[in-house]
N, C-alpha and C positions, 0 to 999 in steps of 0.2 A: 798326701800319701795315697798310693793307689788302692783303690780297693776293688776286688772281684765282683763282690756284692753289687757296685754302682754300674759295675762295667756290664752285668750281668742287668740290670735292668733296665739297659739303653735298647738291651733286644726285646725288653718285652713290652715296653712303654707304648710304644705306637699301638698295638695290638688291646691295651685296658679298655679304652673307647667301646670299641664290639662287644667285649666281655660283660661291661657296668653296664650297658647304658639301658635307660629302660627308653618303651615306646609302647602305643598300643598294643592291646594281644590281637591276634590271629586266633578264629575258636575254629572249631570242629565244623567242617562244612555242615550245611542246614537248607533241607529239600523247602526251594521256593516255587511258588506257582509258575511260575516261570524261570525256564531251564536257565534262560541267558537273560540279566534283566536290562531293563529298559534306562538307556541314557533320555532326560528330560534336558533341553537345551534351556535353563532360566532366565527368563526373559530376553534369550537368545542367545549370545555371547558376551564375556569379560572384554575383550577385546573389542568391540563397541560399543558406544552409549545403549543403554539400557531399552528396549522397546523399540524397534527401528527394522526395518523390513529388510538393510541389509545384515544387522546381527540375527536376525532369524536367519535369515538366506546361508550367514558364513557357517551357524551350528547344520545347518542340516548337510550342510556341501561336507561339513569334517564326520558326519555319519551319524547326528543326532536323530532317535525315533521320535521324539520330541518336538516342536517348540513351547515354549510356555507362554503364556498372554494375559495380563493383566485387564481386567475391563473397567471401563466408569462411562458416563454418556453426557452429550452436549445436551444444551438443551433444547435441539430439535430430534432428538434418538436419535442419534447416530453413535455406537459404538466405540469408542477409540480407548487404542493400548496405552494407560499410563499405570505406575507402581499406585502412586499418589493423589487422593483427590485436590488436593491445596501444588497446582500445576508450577510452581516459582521453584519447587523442589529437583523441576527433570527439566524445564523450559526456560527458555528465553522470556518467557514473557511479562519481566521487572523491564525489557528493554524495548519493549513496546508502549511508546506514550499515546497514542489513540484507544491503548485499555487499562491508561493509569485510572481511571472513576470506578470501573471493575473489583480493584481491590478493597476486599470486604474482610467483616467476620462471622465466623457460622461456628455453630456446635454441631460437629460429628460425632453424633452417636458417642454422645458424652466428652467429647475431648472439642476445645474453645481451637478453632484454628484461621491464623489471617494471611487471608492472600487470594491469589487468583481461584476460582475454580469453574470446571469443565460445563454444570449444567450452565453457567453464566453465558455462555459461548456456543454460536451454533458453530456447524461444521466446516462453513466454509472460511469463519476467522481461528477458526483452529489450523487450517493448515498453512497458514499463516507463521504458525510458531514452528521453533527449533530446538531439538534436546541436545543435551550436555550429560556427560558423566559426570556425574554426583558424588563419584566416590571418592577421595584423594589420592587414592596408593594405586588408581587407576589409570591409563592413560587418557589423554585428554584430546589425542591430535585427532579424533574425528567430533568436536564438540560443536554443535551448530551447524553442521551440516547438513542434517537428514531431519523431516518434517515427523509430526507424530500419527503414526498410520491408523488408518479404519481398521477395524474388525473384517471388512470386504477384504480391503487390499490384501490383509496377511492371509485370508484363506484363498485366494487367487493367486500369492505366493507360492503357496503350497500346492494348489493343485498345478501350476504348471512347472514345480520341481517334481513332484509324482510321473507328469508327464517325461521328464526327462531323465529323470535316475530310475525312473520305473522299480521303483519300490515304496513299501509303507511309508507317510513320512504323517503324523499325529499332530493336533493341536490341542492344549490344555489346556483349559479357559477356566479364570477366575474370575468372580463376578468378585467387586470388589464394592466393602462396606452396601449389600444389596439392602438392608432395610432402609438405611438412610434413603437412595434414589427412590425405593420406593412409596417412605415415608412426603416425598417433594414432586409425587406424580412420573417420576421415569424411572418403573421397574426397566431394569436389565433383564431379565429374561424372555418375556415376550418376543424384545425385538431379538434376544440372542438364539433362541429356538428358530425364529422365521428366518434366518442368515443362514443357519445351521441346513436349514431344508431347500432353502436356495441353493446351497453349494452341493447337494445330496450327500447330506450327513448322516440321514434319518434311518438306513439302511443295517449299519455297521454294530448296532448297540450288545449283541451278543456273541462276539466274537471277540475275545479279550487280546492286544494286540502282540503279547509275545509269543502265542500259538501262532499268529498270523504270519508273524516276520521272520519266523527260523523255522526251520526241520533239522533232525537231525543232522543233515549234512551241513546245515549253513545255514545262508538266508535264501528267502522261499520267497522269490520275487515273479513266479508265474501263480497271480492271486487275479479271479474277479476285477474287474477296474476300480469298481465302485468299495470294495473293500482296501483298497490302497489309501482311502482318505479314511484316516481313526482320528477320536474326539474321543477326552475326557472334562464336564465340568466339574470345577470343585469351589470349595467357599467354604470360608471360617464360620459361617453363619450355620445352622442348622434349619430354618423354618422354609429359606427359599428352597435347597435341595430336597426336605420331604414333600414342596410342592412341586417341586419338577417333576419327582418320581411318577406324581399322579398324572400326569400330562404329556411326559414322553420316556422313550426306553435307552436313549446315550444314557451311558457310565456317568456314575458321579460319584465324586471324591469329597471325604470330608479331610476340612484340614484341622491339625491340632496343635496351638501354640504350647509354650514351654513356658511361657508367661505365668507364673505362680500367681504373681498379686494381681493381674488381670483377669477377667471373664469375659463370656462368651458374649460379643454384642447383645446378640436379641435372644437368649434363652434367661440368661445369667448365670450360667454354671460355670464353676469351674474347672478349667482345661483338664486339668486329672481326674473328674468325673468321668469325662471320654472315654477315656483310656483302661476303664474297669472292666469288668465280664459284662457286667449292666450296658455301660455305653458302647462296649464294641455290641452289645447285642442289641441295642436301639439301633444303632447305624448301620447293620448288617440291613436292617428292614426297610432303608431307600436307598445306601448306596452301595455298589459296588468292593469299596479300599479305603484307607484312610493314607492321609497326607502329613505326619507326624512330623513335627522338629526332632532334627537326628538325636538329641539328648533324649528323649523320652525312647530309648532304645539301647544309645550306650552315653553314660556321660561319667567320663574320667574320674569325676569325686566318687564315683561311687563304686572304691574299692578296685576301679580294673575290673569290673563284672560287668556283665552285658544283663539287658532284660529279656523278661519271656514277652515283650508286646507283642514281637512276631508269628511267632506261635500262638499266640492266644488269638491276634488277629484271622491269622492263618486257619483257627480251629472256627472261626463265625464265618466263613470263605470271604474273608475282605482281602485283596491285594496293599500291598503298604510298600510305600514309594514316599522313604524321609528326604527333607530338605534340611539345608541346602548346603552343597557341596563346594567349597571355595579354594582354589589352589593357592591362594594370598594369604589364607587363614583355617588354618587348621588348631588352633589354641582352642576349642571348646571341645575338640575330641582327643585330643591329649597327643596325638600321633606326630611321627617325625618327618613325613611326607606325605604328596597327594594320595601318591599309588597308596603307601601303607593306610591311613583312611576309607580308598577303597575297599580297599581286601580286605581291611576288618568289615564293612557293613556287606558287603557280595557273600561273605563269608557266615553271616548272620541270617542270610535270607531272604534280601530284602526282595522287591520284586520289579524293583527301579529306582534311580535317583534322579532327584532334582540336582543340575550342577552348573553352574557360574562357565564352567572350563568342561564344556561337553566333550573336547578332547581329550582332556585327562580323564576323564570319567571311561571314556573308550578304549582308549589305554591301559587304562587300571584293570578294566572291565578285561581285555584280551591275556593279559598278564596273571589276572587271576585264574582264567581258563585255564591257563597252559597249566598251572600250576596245581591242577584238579586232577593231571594224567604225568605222574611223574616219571614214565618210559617217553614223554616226548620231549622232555624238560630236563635242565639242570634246579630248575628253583624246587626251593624247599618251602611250603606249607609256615614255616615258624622262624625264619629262620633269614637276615640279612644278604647271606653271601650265596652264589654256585657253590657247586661239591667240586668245581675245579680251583677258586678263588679258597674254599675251606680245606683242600688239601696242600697248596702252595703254602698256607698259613703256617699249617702244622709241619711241615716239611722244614720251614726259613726259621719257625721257634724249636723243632729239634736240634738245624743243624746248628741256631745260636747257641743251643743249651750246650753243645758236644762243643764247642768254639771257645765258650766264656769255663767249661770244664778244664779244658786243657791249661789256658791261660791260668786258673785259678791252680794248678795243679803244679805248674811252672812256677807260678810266684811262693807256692809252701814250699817248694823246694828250696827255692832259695834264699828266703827265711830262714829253714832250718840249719842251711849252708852259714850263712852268716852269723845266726846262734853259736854253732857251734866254733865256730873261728872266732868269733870273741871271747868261747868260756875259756882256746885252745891258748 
């Protein structure tokens, strides 16, 4: 039998979707240190294996201020980008039998781990080997093709990308597990401060890099030369960065896991220690910002509400640039898409992000601008659709409604027509 009622809800049925659905919020814009922030290319780009001079090369060519660089060192000091010190994780090198005897076992800094590693190896059987992406849901067709680069080579990268985009382009360096190395005779820093000054790094330490790379009109690429090349180090660890402080004036960044049941390598604190008035104001006194897991800012369980870390960060003058940004996986920030992830943390404050997908970050990042001056813009601040897309809506559900009226109006009629001829 037909009913009005069913006919009447085939027009509004497509339209439920937009109405129900939930996503992250969008909060109240929030004055950040930096007017436009800073995309960090993570450990280069998704689209290439992890560490590799030409995923640096392809984030900075898509407009990343960034690269990010993971450190650990052979064991003649030589610097080289890997995530991991236990190397079978990023490399080939299970498939190398002249370093089958290699494989050992070692306790890093508390965790038992077997397999290859970097101090074992000086530099010249390192370039030897080959990386792979690690990740599965990633592609693979560049795996084994590109060597694992020096700390030289990527700043040589950079400076002759600088040369040729003639603009800022930034290296992030984390010294990775630093007490360990330095527990085993090869601090990381030493040899990374003397690189740093080789390349003339040493110049730039007070010039924080998003004043540098915009002005109000845009980007501000008639800069000093030697201020085109920006550095920040950062490190999970706390005792190397308050000794770097003493020794030199580059930026340093502390990082801060979300790792509850974990602590700090070499303090022993707990990661939510950091993060109090106390520890942002311990680390206001060697570093520069901190480096936050995006949760400790906004994370979904917790009500749809965001936190004050930024502002409180903010009120110690630390810059905060959370990680990490994934276009593959947005599930720990509750959100329906990259862009929407963006615009919630742009929109929070941040002062840059670390992202897997330094294009969608750039993206996100121009998308949210527009949306800050809604005379240049159809987008809305809160809001899925245009105000041309939001008025076709309401236009196609009026003229359903006046459509399934008539209809409904026609059918009582003749109902009642038919009532009445069977009382007749």
């Amino acid at each position: 039998m037909f009913s009005p009622l069913l006919f009447l809800s085939l027009f509004f049925v497509p339209f439920f979707p937009h109405l129900i659905s939930s996503d992250c919020p969008i909060f109240p814009q929030v004055n950040s240190f930096c007017s436009i922030p800073t995309v960090v290319g993570h450990r280069g780009i998704a689209y290439r294996p992890p560490h590799t001079l030409t995923g640096y090369e392809k984030s900075v060519d898509i407009g990343a201020e960034y690269v990010e660089v993971d450190l650990v060192s052979t064991k003649d000091s030589v610097l080289i980008a890997l995530h991991d010190v236990e190397m079978s994780l990023s490399t080939d090198v299970p498939l190398h039998p002249e370093f089958a005897s290699r494989k050992t076992t070692k306790n890093i800094q508390g965790q038992t781990e077997t397999g290859w590693f970097p101090e074992d190896f000086t530099w010249n059987e390192i370039k030897t080997l080959r990386v792979y992406q690690y990740l599965e849901n990633r592609s693979s067709d560049y795996d084994y093709l590109y060597p694992v680069p020096s700390l030289d080579s990527i700043l040589q990268l950079v400076s002759n990308k600088v040369k040729e985009l003639k603009r800022p382009i930034g290296v992030y360096l984390e010294t990775k597990n630093p007490s360990y190395f330095q527990s085993i005779g090869l601090p990381l820093e030493p040899t990374l401060i003397q690189t740093l000054t080789r390349f003339n790094y040493s110049v730039n330490a007070t010039y924080p890099f998003c004043q540098l790379a915009y002005d109000e009109q845009g980007r501000n690429i008639d800069l000093p030369e030697q201020y085109l090349l920006q550095v920040y180090i950062q490190s999970f660890e706390t005792y190397n960065l308050r000794n770097l402080s003493l020794t030199t004036t580059l930026p340093l960044i502390q990082l801060i896991s979300y790792a509850n049941s974990s602590k700090q390598a070499d303090t022993g604190k707990g990661w939510w220690e950091l993060v109090t008035d106390e520890g942002l104001a311990e680390i206001s006194e060697y570093a520069v910002g901190i480096g936050p897991n995006k949760l400790w800012i906004y994370d979904p369980a917790n009500n749809g509400t965001a936190s004050d870390l930024i502002n409180r960060a903010h009120n110690f003058g630390l810059l905060v640039h959370p990680y990490t940004f994934k276009s593959d996986d947005q599930t720990n920030s509750g959100c329906s898409s990259p862009d929407r992830e963006y615009r919630l943390f742009y929109s929070l404050g941040v002062d840059g992000v670390f992202s897997d997908f330094s294009d969608d970050a750039i993206t996100g990042r121009t998308e949210w601008l527009a949306s800050l001056h809604p005379s240049n813009t159809n987008d809305d601040d809160d809001d899925y659709f245009s105000e041309a897309t939001r008025i076709a809506i309401i236009i196609s559900t009026c003229s359903a409604g006046v459509l399934a009226l008539v209809i409904a109006v026609i059918w009582f009629v003749r109902q009642v027509r038919r009532t009445v001829s069977y009382l007749g």
